[in-house]
ZAFI-706720 format. One record per residue (C-alpha): residue in one letter; residue number from 1; x, y, z. Coordinates in Angstrom, 3 decimals, m for minus. Last residue first. Layout:
<recs>
+--------+-----+----------+----------+----------+
: residu : num :       c1 :       c2 :       c3 :
+--------+-----+----------+----------+----------+
:      A : NUM :        X :        Y :        Z :
...
+--------+-----+----------+----------+----------+
</recs>
This chain:
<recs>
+--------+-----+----------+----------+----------+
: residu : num :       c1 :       c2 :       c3 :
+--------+-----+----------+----------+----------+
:      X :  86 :   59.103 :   16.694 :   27.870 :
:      X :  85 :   58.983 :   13.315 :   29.460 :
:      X :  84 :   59.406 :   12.299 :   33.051 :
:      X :  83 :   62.730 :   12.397 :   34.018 :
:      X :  82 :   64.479 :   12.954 :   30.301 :
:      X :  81 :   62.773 :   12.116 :   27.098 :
:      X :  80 :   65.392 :   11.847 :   24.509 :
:      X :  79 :   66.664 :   14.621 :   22.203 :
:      X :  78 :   67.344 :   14.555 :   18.606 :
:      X :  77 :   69.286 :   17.875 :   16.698 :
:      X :  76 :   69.221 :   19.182 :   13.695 :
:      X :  75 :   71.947 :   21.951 :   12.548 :
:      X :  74 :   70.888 :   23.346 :    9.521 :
:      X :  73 :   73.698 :   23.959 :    7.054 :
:      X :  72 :   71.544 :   23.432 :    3.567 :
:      X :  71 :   68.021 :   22.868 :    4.588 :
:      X :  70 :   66.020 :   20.539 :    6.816 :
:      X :  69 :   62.338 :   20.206 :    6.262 :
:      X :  68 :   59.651 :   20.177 :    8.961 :
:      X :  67 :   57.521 :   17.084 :    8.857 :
:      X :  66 :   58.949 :   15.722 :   12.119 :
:      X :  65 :   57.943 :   18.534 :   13.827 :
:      X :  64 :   60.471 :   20.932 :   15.519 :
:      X :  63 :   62.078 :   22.101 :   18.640 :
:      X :  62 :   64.194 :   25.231 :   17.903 :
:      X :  61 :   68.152 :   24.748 :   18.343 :
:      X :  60 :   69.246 :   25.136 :   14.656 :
:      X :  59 :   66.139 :   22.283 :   13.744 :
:      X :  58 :   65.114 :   20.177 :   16.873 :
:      X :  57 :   63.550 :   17.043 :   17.355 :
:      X :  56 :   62.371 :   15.151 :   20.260 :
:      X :  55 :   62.483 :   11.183 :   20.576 :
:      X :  54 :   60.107 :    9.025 :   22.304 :
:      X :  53 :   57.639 :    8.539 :   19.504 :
:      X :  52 :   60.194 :    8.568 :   17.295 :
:      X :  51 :   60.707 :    4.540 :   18.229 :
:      X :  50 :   63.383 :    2.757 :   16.977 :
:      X :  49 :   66.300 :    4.270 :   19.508 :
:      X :  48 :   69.363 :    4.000 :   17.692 :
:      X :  47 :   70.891 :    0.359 :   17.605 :
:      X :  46 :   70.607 :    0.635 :   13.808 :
:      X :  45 :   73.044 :    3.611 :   12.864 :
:      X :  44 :   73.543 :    4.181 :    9.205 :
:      X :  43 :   69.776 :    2.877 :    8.712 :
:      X :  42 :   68.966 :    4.752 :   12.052 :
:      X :  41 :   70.620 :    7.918 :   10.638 :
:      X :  40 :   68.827 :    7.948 :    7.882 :
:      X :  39 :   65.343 :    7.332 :    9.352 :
:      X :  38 :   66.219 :   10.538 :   11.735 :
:      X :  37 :   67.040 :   12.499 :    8.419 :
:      X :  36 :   63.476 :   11.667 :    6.915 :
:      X :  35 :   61.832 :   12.685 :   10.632 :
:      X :  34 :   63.566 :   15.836 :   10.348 :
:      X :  33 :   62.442 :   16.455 :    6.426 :
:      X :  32 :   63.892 :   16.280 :    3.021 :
:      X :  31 :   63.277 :   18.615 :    0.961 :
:      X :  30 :   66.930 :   18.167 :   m0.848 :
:      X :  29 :   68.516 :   14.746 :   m0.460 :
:      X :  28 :   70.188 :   13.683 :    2.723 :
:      X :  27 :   74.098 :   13.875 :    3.236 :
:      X :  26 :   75.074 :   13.881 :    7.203 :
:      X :  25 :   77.827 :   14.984 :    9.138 :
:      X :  24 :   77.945 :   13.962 :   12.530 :
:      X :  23 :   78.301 :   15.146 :   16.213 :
:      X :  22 :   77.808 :   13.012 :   19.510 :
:      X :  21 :   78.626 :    9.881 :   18.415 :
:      X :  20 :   78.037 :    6.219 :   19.683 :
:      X :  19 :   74.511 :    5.427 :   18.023 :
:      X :  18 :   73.343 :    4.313 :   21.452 :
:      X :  17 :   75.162 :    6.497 :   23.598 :
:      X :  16 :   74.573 :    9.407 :   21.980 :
:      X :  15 :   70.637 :    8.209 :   21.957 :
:      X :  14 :   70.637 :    8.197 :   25.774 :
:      X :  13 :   71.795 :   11.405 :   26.268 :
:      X :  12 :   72.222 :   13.683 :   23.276 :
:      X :  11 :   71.988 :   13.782 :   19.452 :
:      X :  10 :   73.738 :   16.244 :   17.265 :
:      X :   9 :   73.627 :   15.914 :   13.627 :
:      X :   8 :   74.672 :   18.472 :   10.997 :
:      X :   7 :   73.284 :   18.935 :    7.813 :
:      X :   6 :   74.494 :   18.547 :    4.338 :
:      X :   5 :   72.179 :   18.951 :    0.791 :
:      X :   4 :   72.531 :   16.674 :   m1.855 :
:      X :   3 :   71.699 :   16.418 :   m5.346 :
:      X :   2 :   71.790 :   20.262 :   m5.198 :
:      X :   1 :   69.919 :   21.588 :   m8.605 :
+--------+-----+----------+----------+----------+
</recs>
């Protein structure tokens, strides 16, 4: 059994700028979901936005709930709002 599983992280806009990368690697344990890899990334990364509330998800370019778990190669992917919202 995987002890780890690797994803890749894109974010855009606002939130690139605020973690200062565009693309990363990232390690998270097996069943975990969107919203756990966004926590990780904060606690790597703590001037990324705090609030998920404003934040959009995406799993290999489909927008996704923060529940839905992230598998071996996925690409995931966090969005701000832009001009209004979503």
């Amino acid at each position: 059994m995987a002890v780890a599983i690797g994803v890749r992280v894109r974010l855009f806009a606002r939130l690139r700028e605020q973690a200062g990368f565009e693309t990363e690697a990232l390690e998270v344990a097996p069943g975990s979901t969107l919203g756990d890899v966004y926590d990780n990334l904060r606690r790597n990364h703590p001037a990324l936005e705090p609030n998920r509330d404003v934040v959009r998800g995406a799993v290999n370019q489909e927008f996704s709930d923060w529940d839905t778990v992230v598998s071996q190669g996925d690409e995931v992917a966090f969005i701000p709002p832009v001009s209004g919202g979503f």
